[in-house]
C-alpha positions as CSV (number, residue, x, y, z in Angstrom):
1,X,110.6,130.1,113.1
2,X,114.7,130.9,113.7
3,X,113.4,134.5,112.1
4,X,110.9,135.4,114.8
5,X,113.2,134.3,117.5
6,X,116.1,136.0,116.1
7,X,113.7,139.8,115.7
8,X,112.9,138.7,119.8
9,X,116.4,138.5,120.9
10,X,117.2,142.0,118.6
11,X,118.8,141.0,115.5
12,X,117.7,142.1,112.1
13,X,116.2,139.7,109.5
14,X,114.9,139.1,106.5
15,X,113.0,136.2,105.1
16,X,112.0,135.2,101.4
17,X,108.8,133.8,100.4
18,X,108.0,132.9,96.8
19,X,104.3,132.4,97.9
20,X,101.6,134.9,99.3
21,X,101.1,133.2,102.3
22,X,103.9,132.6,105.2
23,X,104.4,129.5,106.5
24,X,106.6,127.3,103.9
25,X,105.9,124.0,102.4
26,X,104.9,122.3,106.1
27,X,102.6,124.3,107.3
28,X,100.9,125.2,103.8
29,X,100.8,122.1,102.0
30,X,102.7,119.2,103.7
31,X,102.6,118.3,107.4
32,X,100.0,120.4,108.9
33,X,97.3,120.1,106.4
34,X,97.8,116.2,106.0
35,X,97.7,116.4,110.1
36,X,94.2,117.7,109.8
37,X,93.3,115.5,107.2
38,X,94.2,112.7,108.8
39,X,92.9,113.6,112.1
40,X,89.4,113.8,110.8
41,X,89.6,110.7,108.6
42,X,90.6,108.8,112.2
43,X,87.6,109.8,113.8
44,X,85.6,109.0,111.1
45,X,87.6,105.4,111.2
46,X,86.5,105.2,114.8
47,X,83.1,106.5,114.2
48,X,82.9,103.4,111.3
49,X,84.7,100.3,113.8
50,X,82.2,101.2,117.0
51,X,85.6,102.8,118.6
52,X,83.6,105.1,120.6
53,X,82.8,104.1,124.3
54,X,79.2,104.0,124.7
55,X,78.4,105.1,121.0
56,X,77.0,102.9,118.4
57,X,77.0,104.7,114.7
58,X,75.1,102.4,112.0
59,X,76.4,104.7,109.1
60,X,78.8,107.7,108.8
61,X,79.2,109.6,105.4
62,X,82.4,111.6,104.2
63,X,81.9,115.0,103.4
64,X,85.0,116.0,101.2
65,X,83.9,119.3,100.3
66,X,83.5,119.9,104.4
67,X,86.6,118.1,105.0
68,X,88.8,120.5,102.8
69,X,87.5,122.9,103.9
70,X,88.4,122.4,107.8
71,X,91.8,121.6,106.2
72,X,91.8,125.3,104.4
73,X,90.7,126.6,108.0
74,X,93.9,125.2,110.0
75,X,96.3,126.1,107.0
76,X,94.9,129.7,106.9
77,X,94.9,130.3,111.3
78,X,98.3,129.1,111.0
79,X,99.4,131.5,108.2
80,X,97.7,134.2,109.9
81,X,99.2,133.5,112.6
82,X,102.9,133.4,111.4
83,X,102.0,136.8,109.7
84,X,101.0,138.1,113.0
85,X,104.2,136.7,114.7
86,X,106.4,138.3,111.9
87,X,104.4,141.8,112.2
88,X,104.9,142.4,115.7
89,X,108.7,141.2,116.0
């Protein structure tokens, strides 16, 4: 974030956040979740089409619940780690 560089190089900042977590929209509920999302759904795809090399799969199952959950994972290491960034600079 231009905040965190700006606190590096000396200058004082401030930042607004309507929500609890840092990060804005991207990294809590637009790009980076749907990346993780969508990672995981292409590997299932691949899993599904015999796209493996040297791996045949007769069946795969979804698991949502596990699958939001991962997605809860990356969104909250990534807010920790903004937090982090913004309490040491």
């Amino acid at each position: 974030m231009a905040a965190i560089r700006a606190a590096q190089l000396g200058l004082n900042v401030a930042c607004v956040e309507k929500e609890a977590a840092l990060g804005g929209t991207c990294l809590r509920v637009g790009c980076i979740p749907s990346k993780a999302l969508l990672e995981a759904t292409e590997k299932v795809h691949a899993v599904l089409h015999n796209q493996l090399v040297g791996v045949r799969v007769s069946s795969a199952e979804l698991d949502l619940k596990a699958l939001m959950a991962h997605k809860d994972k990356v969104v909250q290491a990534n807010t920790q780690g903004i937090e982090f960034l913004f309490k040491k600079n």
